[in-house]
C-alpha positions as CSV (number, residue, x, y, z in Angstrom):
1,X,-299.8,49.0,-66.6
2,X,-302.3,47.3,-69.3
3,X,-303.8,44.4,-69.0
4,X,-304.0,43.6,-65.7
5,X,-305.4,39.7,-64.4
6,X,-309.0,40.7,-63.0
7,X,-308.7,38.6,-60.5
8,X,-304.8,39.4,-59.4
9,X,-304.2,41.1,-56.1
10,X,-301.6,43.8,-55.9
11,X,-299.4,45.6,-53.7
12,X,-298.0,48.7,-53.9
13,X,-293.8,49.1,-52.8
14,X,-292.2,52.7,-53.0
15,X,-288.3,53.2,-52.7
16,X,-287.0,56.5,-52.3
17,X,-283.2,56.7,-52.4
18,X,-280.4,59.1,-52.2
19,X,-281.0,60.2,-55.7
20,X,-284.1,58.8,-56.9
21,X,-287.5,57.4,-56.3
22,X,-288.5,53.9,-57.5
23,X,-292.1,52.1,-57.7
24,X,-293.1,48.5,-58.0
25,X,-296.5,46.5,-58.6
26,X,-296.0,43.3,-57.3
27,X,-298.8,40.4,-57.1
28,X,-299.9,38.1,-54.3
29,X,-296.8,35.4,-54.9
30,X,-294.0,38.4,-54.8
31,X,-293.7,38.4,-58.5
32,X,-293.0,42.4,-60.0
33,X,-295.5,43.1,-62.3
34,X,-293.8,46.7,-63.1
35,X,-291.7,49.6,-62.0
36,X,-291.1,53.0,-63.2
37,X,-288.6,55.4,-61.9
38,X,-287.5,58.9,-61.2
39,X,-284.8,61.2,-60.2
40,X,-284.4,63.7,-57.9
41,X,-282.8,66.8,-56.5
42,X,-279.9,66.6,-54.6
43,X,-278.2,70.2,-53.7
44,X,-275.3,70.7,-52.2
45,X,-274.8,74.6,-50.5
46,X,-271.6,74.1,-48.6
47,X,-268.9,71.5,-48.2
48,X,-270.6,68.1,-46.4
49,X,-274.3,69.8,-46.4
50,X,-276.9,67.9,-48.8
51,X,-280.1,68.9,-48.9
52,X,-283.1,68.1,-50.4
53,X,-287.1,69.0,-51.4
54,X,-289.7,66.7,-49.0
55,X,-292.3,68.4,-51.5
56,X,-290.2,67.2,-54.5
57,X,-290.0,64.0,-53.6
58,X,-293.8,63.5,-52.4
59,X,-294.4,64.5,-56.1
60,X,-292.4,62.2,-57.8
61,X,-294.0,59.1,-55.3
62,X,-297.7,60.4,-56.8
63,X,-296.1,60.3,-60.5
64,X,-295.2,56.9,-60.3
65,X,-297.4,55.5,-58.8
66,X,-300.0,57.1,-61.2
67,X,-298.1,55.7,-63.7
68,X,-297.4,52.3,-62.2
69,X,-301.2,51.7,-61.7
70,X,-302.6,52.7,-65.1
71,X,-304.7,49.7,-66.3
72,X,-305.2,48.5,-63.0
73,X,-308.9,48.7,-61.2
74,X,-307.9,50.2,-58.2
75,X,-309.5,47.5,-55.9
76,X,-307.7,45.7,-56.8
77,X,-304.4,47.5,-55.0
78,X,-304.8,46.3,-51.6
79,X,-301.6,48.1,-49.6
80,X,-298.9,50.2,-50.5
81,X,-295.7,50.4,-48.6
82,X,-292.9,52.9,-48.5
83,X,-289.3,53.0,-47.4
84,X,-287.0,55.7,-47.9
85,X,-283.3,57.0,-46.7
86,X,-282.6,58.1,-42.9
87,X,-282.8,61.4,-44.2
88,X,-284.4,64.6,-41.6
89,X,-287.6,65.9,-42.6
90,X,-288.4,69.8,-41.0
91,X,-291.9,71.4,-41.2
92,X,-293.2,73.8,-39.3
93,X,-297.0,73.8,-37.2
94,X,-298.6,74.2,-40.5
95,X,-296.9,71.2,-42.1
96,X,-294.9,73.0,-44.7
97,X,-291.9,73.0,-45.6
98,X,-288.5,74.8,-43.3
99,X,-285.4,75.4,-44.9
100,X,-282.5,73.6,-42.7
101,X,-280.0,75.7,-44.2
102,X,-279.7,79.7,-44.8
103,X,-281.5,81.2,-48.1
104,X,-282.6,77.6,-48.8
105,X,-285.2,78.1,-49.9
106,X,-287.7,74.6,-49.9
107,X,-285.1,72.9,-49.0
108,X,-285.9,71.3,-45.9
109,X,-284.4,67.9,-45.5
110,X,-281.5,67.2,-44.0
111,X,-279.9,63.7,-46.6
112,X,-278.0,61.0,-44.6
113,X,-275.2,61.3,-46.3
114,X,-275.0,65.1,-44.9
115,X,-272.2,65.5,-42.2
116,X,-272.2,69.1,-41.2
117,X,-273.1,68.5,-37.3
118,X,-269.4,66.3,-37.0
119,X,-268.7,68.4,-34.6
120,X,-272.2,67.9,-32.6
121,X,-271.7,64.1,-33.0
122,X,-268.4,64.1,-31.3
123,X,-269.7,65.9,-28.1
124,X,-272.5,63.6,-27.8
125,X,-270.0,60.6,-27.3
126,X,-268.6,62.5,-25.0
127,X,-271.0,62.5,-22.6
128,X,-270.3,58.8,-22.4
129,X,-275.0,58.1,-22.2
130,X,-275.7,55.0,-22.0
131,X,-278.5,55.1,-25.5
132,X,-274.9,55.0,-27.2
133,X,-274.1,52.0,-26.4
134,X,-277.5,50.9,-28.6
135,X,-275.2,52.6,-31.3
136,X,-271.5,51.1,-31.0
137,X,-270.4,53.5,-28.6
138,X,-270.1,56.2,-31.1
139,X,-272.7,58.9,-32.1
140,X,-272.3,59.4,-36.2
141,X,-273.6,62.7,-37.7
142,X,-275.5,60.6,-39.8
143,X,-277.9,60.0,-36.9
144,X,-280.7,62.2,-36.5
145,X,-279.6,63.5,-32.9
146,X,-276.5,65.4,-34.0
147,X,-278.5,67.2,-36.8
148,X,-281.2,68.6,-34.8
149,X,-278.5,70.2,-32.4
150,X,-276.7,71.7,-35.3
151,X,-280.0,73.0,-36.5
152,X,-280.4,74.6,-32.8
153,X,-277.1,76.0,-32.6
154,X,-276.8,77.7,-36.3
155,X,-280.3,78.5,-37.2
156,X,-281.9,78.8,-34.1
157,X,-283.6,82.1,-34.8
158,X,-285.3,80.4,-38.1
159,X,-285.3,76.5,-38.6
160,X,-285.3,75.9,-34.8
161,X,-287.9,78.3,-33.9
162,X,-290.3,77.3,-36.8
163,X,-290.0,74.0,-36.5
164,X,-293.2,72.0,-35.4
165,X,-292.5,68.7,-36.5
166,X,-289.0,66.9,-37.0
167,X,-289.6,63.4,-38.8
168,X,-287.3,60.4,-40.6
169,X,-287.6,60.3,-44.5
170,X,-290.0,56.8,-44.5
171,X,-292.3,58.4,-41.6
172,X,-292.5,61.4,-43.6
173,X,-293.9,59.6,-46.8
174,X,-296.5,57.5,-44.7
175,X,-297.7,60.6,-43.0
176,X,-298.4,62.3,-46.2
177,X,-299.9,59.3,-47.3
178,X,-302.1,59.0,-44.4
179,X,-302.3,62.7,-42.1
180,X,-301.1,60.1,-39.2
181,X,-298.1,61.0,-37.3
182,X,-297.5,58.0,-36.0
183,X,-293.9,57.0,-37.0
184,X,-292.3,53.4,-37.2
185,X,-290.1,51.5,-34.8
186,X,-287.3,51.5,-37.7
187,X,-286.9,54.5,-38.0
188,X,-287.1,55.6,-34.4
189,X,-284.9,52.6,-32.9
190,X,-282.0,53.2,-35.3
191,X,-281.4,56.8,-35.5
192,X,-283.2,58.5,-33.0
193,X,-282.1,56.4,-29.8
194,X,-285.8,55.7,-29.2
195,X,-285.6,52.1,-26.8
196,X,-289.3,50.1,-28.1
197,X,-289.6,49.2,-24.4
198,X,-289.2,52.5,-22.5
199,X,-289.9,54.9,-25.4
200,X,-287.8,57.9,-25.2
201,X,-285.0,58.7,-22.7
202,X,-285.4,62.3,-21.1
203,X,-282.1,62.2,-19.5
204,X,-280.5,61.5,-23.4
205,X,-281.8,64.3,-24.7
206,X,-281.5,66.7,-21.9
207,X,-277.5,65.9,-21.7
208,X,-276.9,66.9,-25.2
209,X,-278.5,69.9,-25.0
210,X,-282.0,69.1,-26.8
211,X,-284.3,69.2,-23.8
212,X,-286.7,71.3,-25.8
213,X,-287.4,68.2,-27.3
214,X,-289.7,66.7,-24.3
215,X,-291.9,69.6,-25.1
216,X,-295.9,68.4,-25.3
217,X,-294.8,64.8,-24.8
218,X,-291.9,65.2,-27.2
219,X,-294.9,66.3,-30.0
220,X,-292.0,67.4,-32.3
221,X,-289.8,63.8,-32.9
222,X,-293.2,61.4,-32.5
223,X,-295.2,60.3,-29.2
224,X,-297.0,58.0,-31.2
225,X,-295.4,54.8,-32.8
226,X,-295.6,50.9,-34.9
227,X,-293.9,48.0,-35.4
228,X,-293.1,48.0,-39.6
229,X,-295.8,46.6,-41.6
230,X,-298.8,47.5,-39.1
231,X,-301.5,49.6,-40.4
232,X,-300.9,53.6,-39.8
233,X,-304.0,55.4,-39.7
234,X,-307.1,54.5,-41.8
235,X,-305.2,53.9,-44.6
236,X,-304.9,56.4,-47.7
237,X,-306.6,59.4,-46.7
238,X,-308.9,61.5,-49.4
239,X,-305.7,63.6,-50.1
240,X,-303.7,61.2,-50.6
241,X,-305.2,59.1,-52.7
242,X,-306.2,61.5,-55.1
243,X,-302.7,62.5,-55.6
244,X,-300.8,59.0,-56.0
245,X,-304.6,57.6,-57.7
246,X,-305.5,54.9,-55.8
247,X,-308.8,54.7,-53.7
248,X,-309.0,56.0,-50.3
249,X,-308.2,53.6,-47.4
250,X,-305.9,51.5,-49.6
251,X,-304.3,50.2,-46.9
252,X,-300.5,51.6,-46.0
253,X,-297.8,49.9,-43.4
254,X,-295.8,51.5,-41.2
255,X,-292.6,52.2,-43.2
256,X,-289.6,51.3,-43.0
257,X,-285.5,52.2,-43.8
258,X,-284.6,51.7,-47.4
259,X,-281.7,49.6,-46.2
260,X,-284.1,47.4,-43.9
261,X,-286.5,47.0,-46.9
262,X,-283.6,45.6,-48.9
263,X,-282.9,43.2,-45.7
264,X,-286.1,42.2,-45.6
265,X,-286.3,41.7,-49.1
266,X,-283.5,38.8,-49.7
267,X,-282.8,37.9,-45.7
268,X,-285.6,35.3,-45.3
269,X,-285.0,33.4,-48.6
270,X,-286.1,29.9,-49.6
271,X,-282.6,28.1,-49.9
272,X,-283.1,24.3,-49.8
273,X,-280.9,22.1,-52.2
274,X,-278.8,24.8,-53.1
275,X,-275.9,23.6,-50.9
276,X,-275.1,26.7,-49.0
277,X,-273.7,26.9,-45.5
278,X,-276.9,28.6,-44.1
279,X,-279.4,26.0,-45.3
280,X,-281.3,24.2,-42.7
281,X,-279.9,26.6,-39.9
282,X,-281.4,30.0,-38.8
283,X,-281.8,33.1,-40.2
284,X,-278.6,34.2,-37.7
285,X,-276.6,32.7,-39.7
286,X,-277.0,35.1,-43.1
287,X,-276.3,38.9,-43.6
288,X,-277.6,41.0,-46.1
289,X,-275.7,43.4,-47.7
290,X,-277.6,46.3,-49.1
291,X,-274.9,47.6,-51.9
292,X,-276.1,51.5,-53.9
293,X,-274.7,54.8,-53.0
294,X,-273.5,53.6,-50.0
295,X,-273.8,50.0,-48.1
296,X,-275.5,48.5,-45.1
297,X,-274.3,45.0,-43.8
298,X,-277.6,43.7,-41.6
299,X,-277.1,41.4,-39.3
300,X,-279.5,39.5,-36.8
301,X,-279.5,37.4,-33.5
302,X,-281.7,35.9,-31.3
303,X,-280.5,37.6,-28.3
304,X,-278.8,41.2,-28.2
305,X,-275.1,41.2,-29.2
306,X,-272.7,44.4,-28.8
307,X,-270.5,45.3,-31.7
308,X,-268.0,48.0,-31.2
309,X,-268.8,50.5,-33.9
310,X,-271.6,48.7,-35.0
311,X,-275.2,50.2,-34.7
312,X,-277.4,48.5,-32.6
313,X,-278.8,46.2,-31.3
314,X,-282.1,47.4,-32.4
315,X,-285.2,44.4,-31.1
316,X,-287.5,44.1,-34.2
317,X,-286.8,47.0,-36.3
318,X,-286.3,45.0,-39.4
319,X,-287.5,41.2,-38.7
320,X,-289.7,40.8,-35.7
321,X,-288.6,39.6,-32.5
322,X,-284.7,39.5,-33.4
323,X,-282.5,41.8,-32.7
324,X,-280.6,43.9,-35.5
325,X,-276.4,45.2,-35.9
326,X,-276.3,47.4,-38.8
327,X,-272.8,47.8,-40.2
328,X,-272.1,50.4,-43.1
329,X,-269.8,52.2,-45.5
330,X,-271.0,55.9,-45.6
331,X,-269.7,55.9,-49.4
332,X,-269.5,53.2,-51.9
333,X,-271.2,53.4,-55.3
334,X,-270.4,57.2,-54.8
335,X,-266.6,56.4,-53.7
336,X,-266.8,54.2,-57.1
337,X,-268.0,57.5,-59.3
338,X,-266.2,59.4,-57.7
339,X,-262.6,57.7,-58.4
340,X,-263.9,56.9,-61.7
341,X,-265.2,59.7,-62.9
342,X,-262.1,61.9,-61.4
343,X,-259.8,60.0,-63.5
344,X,-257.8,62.0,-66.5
345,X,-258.6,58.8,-68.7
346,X,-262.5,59.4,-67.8
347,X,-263.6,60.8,-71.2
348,X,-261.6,58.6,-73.2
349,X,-263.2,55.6,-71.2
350,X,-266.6,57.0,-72.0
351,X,-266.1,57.2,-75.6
352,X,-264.6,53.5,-76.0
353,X,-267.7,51.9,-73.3
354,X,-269.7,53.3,-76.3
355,X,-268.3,52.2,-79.3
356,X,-268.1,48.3,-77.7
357,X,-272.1,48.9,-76.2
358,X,-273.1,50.9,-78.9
359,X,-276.9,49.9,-78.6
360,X,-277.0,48.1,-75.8
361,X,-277.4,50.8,-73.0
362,X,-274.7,49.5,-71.1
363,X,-272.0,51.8,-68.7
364,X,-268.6,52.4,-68.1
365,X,-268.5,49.9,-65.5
366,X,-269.1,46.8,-68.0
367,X,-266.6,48.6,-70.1
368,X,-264.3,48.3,-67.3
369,X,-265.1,44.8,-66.2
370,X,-264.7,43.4,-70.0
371,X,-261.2,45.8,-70.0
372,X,-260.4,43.9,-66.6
373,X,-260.8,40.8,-68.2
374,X,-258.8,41.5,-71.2
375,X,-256.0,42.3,-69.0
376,X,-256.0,39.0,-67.1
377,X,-255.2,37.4,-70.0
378,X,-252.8,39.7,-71.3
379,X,-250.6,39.4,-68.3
380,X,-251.8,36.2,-67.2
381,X,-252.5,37.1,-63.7
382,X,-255.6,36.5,-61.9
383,X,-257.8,39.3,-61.9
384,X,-257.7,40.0,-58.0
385,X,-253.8,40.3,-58.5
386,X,-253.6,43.0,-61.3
387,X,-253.7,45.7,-59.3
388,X,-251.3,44.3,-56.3
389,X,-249.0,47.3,-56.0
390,X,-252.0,49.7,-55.8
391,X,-253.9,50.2,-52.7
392,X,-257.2,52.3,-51.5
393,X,-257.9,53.6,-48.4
394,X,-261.6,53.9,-48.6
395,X,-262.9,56.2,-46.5
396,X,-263.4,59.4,-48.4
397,X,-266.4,60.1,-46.5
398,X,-265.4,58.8,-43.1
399,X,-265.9,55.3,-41.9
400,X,-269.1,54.4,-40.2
401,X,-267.9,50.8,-39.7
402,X,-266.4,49.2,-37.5
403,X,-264.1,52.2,-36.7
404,X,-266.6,54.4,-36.6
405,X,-264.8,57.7,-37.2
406,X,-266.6,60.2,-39.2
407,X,-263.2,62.2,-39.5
408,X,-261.2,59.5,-41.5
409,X,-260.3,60.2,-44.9
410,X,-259.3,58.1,-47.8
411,X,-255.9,58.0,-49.6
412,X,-254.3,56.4,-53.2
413,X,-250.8,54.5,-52.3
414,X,-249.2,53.3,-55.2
415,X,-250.0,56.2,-58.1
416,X,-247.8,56.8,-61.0
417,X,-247.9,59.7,-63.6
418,X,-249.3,57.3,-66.4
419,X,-253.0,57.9,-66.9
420,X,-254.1,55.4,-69.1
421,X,-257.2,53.7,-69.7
422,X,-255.1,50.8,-68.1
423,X,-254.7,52.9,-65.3
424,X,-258.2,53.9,-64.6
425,X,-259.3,50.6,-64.9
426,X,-256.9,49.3,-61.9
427,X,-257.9,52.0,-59.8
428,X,-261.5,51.2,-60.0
429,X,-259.9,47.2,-59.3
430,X,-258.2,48.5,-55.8
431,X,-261.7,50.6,-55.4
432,X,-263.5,47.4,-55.5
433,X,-260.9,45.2,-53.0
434,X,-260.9,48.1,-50.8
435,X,-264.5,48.2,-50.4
436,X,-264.7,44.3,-50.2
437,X,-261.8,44.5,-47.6
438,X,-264.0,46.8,-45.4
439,X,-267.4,44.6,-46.0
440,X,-264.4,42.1,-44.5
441,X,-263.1,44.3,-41.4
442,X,-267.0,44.8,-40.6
443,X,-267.5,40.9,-40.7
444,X,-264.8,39.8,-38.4
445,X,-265.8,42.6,-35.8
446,X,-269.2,41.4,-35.7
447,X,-268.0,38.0,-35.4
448,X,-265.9,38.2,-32.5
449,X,-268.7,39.9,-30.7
450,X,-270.6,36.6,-31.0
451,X,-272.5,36.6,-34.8
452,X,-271.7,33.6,-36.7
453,X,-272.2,34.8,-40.3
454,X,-272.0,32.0,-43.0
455,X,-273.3,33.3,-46.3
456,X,-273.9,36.9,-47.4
457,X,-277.3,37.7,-49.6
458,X,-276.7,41.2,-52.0
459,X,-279.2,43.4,-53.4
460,X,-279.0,46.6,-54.4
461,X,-277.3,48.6,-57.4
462,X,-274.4,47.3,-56.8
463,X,-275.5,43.9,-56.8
464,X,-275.9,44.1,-60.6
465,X,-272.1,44.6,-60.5
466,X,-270.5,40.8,-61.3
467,X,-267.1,41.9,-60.7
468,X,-267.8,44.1,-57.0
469,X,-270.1,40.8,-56.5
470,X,-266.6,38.8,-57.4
471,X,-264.8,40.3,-55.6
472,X,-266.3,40.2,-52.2
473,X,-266.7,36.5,-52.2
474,X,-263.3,36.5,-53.0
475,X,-262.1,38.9,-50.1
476,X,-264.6,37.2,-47.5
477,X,-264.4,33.6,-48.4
478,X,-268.0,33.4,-47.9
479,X,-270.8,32.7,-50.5
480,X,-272.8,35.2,-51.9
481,X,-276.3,35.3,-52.9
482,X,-278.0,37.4,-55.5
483,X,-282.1,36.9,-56.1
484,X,-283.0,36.3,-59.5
485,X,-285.4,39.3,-58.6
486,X,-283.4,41.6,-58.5
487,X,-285.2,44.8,-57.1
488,X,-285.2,43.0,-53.6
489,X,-285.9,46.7,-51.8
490,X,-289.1,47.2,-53.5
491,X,-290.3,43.8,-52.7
492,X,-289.9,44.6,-48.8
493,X,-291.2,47.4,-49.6
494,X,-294.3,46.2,-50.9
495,X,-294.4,43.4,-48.2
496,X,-295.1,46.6,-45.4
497,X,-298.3,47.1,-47.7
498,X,-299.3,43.5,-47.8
499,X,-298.8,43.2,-44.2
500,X,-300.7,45.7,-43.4
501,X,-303.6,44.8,-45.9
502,X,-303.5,41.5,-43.7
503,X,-303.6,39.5,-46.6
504,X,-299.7,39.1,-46.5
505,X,-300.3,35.3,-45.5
506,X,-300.7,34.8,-48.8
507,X,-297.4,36.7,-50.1
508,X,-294.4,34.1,-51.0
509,X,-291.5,35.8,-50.9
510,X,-289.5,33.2,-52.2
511,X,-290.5,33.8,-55.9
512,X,-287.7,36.4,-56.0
513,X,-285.2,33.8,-55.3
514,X,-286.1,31.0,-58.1
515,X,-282.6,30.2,-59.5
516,X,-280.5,32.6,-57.4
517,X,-277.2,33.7,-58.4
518,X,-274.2,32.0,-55.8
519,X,-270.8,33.5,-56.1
520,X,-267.6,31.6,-54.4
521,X,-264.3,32.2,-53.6
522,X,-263.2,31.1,-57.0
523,X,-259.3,30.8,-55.8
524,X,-260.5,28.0,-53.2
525,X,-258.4,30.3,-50.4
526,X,-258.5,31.6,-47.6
527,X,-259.0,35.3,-47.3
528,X,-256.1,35.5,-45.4
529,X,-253.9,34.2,-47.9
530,X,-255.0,36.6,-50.4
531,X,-253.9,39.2,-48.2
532,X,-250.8,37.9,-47.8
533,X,-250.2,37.3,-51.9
534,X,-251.1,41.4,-52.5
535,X,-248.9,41.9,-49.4
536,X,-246.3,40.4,-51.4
């Protein structure tokens, strides 16, 4: 960046996500002063295994934030802050890189999204431990636990045996940023049944098998940990700060899930005189919906609240002191490509999204929005009713909320043999409801376990999405709220490295929401009723 203020203060926020990595500079108030992003690798070496490079993506962090900085006197960068996805980091004694599948190669992280140890997941509920309970009652293969099994039982003679250290995504990128080990109560609390008041449970890990794991005072999965936003270490080691070019001992907070970032990010917003059911009441009352690849629905409560299939509760791992229940679709965004992209009508779709945005840079999904539109008033039909005798089952990579079964499978009812651009455009309409009935289904569970959830606050890719935005309010009856910033996630990001700079006293986050976005239920009716009409 050119041109910096002399006497501006910045922070540092780094996103790393299922497919790319993402930096912001962001001053003193929470204002972004830039970002810059970058892909990366995702490989995929059998059916439901995704893999990817820790070394790759510690790279593309140093690019960016090279790049992000230019300009900038480096004092005046007082805390960076990363977050990341729940992804399984393997190195071995020597802190390099061990492939976690066979002939991978450098591949040595195990994604979230990567559901090979299904089988390992459903054994550990059986043992009926009480850390599952902390976890809905059911163990998901996209926790940590159920991927270090597999790794014993199918590679046990490589990846298990060289293993030295086994470490969450975010903890990864602040030990690499610092040499510190010390790994953050997020990450720990919500996918590797660590309990913040008596640390790690021997009998846990003992019943499912991993009892190699309390080794050296369980050296391997962290003895050492920090609430989010604390200081690890002594702050940017030499190392480090050479590669991402800031100086060394900038400081850097204890990290924290990209999810929880997001959360973070939009939960604690400045709503007064905006006439929302959550104003003036506290932050219980709101859930934040982290929308991209997948979605998290974050919710939090003052005291700890049990939701049947709904991780958690988790005490402080995303706002101190409160207790967290993290709801989720395991495929959203993805489920969207996927049924889009799939479609026979794809390429024509493609070619007519360019001739109407010819300059503008804009996708297939504003193609399809403006096509959606065009056909309300064609068939004057509200929008939500076009697609009434098609429905989506979405769980195409099995549901991790509130039924919490891995196994499910998604299904089309309703298909005919047109393919049409018409077509393809109401089945990316029933892809939307569906998704929007599930955010629904994971609402009303959490509710009757005691939540009382009155407005919903978005960020995310997805957010950017009027229509999937639309359509939820529509389906839950409840208002949404987007942040006129909209990269939410790299502002809680870059809040870990103000807190941890301790000069976060000073950082508003309520800059981001200065004339929000509110979406209602534009049909003034009841969700139920809408289900009833499409019934119909």
């Amino acid at each position: 960046m050119d041109g910096a203020a002399p006497d501006e203060v910045y922070f540092v926020g780094v996103d790393v996500g299922t497919a790319g990595v993402r930096a912001a500079l962001v001053t003193r108030d929470g204002r972004l002063e830039s970002t810059c992003e970058e892909p990366i690798s995702i490989w995929e070496p059998l059916v439901d295994h995704y893999v990817q490079s820790s070394d790759e993506i510690w790279e593309k962090c140093c690019e960016l934030v090279k790049r992000l900085t230019q300009g900038v006197d480096k004092s005046q960068v007082r805390g960076i802050g990363f977050d990341a996805t729940c992804s399984l980091v393997v190195l071995d004694r020597d802190f390099q890189p061990v492939p976690v599948n066979k002939n991978g190669r450098w591949h040595n992280v195990v994604m979230w999204m990567d559901h090979r140890a299904q089988q390992q997941a459903t054994r550990i509920t059986s043992t009926g431990h009480r850390a599952l309970g902390r976890m809905g009652g059911v163990m998901s293969p996209e926790m940590q636990a159920p991927k270090l099994l597999w790794l014993k039982e199918n590679l046990r003679e490589s990846c298990w045996a060289e293993a030295g250290h086994f470490l969450d995504l975010p903890d990864f990128l602040s030990f690499k940023a610092t040499g510190s080990l010390t790994r953050s109560l997020c990450t720990l609390v919500c996918k590797w049944s660590y309990c913040p008041s008596g640390g790690w449970d021997r009998s846990f890990w003992t019943d499912i098998g991993l009892e190699d794991l309390l080794e050296d005072n369980y050296s391997k999965i962290g003895n050492q940990t920090s609430a989010p936003g604390l200081p690890v270490g002594g702050g940017l080691s030499l190392q480090a700060a050479a590669d991402l070019g800031l100086n060394p001992g900038t400081a850097v907070g204890a990290s924290l899930i990209d999810a929880h970032a997001g959360g973070l990010g939009v939960i604690g917003a400045d709503v007064k005189g905006l006439d929302l059911p959550c104003e003036d009441r506290p932050l219980t009352t709101r859930m934040a919906l982290i929308c991209g690849t997948s979605s998290c629905h974050m919710a939090i409560s003052a005291g700890p609240l049990f939701v049947p299939g709904v991780w958690g509760p988790y005490l402080s791992a995303m706002v101190p002191d409160l207790w967290l229940n993290e709801g989720g679709q395991s495929a959203t965004g993805r489920l969207m490509d996927h049924m889009v992209k799939g479609h026979a009508a794809f390429a024509q779709l493609q070619e007519l999204s360019h001739q109407r945005f010819p300059h503008t840079g804009e996708h297939v999904y504003s193609y399809l929005n403006a096509h959606l539109g065009s056909m309300t008033e064609a068939r004057a039909s509200p929008v939500d009713l076009l697609g009434s005798s098609l429905h989506v089952w979405p769980d195409f990579h099995g549901n991790r909320s509130p039924l919490a079964d891995p196994n499910l499978r998604g299904m089309v009812i309703g298909l005919s043999l047109s393919q049409t651009v018409d077509d393809l455009a109401l089945l990316y309409l029933a892809t939307l409801q569906a998704l929007a009935l599930g955010t629904r289904h994971i609402l009303e569970t959490m509710t009757k376990a005691g939540h009382d959830i009155t407005t919903l606050f978005l960020c995310g890719g997805l957010s950017k999405n009027p229509l999937f935005v639309q359509i939820h309010a529509n389906t839950t009856g409840l208002p949404l709220v987007l942040p006129h910033q909209t990269e939410a996630v790299l502002v809680g990001a870059a809040i870990l490295g103000a807190r941890a700079s301790q000069e976060y006293f000073q950082f508003k986050l309520i800059h981001g929401f200065l004339q929000p976005q509110i979406f209602f239920n534009v049909w003034g009716l009841e969700p139920s009723d809408l289900c009833r009409i499409c019934e119909q």
